[in-house]
N, C-alpha and C positions, 0 to 999 in steps of 0.2 A: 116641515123641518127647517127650510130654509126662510122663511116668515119668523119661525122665532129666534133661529141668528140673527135677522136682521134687526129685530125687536131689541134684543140684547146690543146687539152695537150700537143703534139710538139711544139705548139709556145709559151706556157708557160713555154718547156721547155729549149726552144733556147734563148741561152748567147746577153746580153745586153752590145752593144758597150761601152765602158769606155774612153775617151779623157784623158792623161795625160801628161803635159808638165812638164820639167824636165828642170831647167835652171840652168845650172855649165858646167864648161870649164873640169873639172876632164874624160878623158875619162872611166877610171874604173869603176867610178858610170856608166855610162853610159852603160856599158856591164852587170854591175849587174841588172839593168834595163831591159834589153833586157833578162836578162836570164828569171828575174821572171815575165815577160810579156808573155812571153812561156810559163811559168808554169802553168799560174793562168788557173785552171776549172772553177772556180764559174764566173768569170767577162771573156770579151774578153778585154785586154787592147789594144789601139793603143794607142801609144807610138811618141812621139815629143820633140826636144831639140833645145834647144837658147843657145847660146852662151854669149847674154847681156842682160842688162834687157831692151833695146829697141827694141832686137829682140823677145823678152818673148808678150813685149805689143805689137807689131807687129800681131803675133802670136794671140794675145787674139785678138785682132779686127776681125779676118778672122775668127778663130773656136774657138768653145764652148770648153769649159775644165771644165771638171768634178775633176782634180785635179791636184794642183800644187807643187811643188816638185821644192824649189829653196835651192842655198846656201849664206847665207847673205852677205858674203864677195864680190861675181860679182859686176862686175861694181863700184868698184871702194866703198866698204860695200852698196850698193840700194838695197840689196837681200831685207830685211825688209821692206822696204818703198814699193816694187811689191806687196810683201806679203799681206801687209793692204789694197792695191789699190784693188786687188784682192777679200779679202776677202769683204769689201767693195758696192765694184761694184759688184760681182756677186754674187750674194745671194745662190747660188745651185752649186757652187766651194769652192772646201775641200782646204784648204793650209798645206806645212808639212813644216819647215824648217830644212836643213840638214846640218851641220856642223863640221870640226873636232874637234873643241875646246870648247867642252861641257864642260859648267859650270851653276851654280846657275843663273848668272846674266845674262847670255845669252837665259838662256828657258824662264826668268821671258818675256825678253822682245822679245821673240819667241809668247809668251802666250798673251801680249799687244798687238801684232801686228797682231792679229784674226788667229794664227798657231793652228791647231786640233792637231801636234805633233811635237815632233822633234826627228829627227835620230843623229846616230853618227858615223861620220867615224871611221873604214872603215865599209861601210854595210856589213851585211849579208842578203845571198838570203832568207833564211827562216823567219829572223824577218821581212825584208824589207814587205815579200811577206801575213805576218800578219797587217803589219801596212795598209801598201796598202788597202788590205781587207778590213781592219775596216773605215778608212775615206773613203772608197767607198759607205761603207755600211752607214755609218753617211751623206755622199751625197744623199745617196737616202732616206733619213727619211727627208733629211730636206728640199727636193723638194716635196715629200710627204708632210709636213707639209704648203709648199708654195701656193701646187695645193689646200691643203685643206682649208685654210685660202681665197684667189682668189673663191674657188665656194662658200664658206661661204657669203665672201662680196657678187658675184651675186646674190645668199638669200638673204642676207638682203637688198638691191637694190630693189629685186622685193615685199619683203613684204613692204617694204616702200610704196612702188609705190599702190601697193594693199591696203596699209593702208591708204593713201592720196586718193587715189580711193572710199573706203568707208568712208570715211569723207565728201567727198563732195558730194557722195550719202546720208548721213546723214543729213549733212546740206541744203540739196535739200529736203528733205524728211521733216526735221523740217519744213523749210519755207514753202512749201505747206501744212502743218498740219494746220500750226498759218492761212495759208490765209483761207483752208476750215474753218478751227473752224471760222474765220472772218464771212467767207461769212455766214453758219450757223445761227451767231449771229447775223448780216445784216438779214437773211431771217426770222428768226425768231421774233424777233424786227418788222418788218414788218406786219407779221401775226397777230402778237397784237396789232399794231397799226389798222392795215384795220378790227381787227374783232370789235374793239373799233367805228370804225367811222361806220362800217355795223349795230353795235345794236345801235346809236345812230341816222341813217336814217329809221333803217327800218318803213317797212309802210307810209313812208312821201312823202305822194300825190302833198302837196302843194310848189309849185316852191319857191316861196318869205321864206316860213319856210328852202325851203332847202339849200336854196343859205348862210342863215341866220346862220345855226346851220353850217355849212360847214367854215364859214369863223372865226366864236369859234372854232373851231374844231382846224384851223390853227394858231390861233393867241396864245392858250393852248400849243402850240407844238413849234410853235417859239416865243414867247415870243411878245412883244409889237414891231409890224411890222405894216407897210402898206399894203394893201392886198384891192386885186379888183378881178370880177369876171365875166369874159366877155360872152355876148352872140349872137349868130349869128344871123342878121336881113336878110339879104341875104346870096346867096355863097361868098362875097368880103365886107361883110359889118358886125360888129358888136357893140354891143352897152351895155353899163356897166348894171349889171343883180345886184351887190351890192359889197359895197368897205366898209373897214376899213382907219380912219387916224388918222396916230398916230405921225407924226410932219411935214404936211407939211401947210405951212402957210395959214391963213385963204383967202380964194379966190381961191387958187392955186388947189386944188386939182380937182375941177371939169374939170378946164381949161386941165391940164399933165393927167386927168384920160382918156378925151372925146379923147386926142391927142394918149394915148396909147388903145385905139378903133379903130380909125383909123388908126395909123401906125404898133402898136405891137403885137395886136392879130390875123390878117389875118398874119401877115410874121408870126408868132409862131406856128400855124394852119396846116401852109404849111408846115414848117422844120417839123415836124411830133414828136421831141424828146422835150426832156425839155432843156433849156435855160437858162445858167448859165450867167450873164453877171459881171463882178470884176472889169473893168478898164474903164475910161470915154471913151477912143477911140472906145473899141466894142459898149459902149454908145450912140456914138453920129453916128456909124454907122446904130446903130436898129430904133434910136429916132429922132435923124436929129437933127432940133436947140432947140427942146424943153427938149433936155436932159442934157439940162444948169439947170431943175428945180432936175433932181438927180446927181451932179458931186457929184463925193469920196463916190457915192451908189455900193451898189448892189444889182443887181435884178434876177427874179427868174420868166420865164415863162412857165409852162406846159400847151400843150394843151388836152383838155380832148377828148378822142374819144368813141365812143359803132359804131360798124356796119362798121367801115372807114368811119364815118362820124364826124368831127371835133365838138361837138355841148357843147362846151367852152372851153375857158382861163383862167386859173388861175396863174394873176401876185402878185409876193411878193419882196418889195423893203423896205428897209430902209439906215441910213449910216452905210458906209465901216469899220465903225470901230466897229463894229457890226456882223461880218461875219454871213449869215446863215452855219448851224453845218450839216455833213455828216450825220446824221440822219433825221435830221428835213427836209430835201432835198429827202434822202430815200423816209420819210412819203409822203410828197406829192405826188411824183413819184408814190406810191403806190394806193393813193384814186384818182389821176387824173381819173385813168380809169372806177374806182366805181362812181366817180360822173358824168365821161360821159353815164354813165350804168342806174343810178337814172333817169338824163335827159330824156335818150329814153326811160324810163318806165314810166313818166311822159309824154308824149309826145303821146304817145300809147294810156293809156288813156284819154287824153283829144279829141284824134279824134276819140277811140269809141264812146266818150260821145257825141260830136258833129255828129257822123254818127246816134249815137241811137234817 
């Protein structure tokens, strides 16, 4: 354990490479350069020099430079224009400009063109070897500040991403609230409907009473509809038990009642579900040619079971412009099965009675 703390403090304490390119044709600078690249404790410099500014950008394509160190005058005065390129494009590159004809006007636009400093011929090794220092030091706060900003943005990347995450678990979360509260209000709606139609059968032995109060029952809930109420004579045969009419013309309705006997309560019986029908084509599919007497209807047939035994239909038709309502559709669906339950408790007893 204590072996690799020590490990660790050696390499914190081992000197971090420094790149610095130096572009002037001046050899003197050049040696004063080399001296205080020897010197420096704190940084390790390695040290490079261009002769132009197309050898500097040459230079900057191949390796990283941590700091630049040109004279404005090269190449013809471009030292300034490197400088800005420089500073510029590499966001974690120090720039110094070095000069011998230091004036007012010359730092101002040393200072415009992103220079951290400027020297002055001729160097000295020991301010050189301060300046040095300090833009080194100013490189590395501001690569620091780079790297902190970069994992800053990754943060906020991922909280976004976290945040759009629980949003749409939110809004996941709403919409199944709203559907259960729905269905809730669907099941509950329902419950009061069937305990409604239960205390207004209960006890009602007689078939003709029930068929009778059952089809009030529907016409209270949908409003002025036509409404029939089919019964099984055989296994493929059934025959109208009592109907409501509420606009279909006089003559007509025994003719389309006796036909949806025949045609639409043994298919409704079979499908086992209730029966929404909207369009004349499903129409004339269930009905054949007698469903020229409900075009632009809609109809509505549930068959009622107790035991898996089909023992009636209950159709309800009027026009299309009329829709029946997602509730009054529920309701039915709900007492379909109560009054197939009625039936065979009717049915029960009239063959005790006949066995008694």
């Amino acid at each position: 354990m204590l072996k690799k703390e020590e490990k660790l403090k050696a390499h914190r304490r081992r000197k971090r490479t420094f790149h610095v390119l130096l572009v002037d044709n001046d050899p003197r600078c050049r040696e004063v350069f080399v001296q205080v690249a020897s010197q420096q404790r704190t940084h390790e410099l390695n040290l490079f020099t261009a002769g132009s500014v197309a050898e500097a950008r040459q230079r900057l394509a191949q390796q990283h430079v941590d700091l630049l160190v040109v004279e404005p005058s090269i190449s013809n005065n471009h030292g300034l224009e490197l400088a800005s390129e420089v500073v510029h494009n590499y966001a974690a590159t120090q720039a110094i400009v070095m000069t011998s004809r230091a004036s007012f006007e010359s730092a101002v636009a040393a200072m415009r063109a992103g220079a951290a400093d400027v020297l002055t011929k001729p160097l000295d090794p020991e301010d050189l070897n301060q300046r040095v220092t300090l833009a080194i030091e100013r490189g590395e706060q501001e690569s620091k500040k780079a790297d902190r900003v970069r994992r800053l943005r990754r943060i906020c990347k991922k909280l976004n991403a976290a945040r759009n995450e629980v949003t749409q678990q939110v809004d996941i979360l709403c919409s199944d609230l709203v559907t259960a509260y729905q269905e809730l209000a669907d099941q509950f709606h329902n419950v009061v409907e069937t305990s409604e139609y239960a205390a207004l059968l209960r006890r009602e032995l007689d078939l003709e009473r029930l068929l009778h109060q059952t089809l009030e029952f529907i016409l209270e809930k949908a409003g002025p509809t036509n409404a029939a109420i089919f019964l099984p004579v055989t296994v493929d045969e059934y025959t109208l038990g009592g109907y409501v009419n509420y606009d279909c013309a006089d003559g007509s309705p025994e003719i389309l009642l006796n036909h949806l006997a025949d045609v639409l309560a043994p298919r409704a019986a079979e499908h086992d579900l209730a029966v929404h029908l909207t369009d004349n084509q499903s129409m004339t599919d269930w009905l054949g040619d007698d469903s020229a007497y409900l075009v632009d209807s809609h109809m509505l047939a549930i068959p009622c079971y107790a035991e898996n035994e089909p023992l009636a239909v209950m159709a309800i038709f009027r026009d299309g412009t009329q829709p029946f309502s997602d509730e009054m559709i529920n309701t039915c669906k709900a007492i379909a099965p109560m009054l197939g339950a009625y039936l065979a408790k009717i049915v029960r007893v009239h063959h005790r009675h006949i066995h008694d």
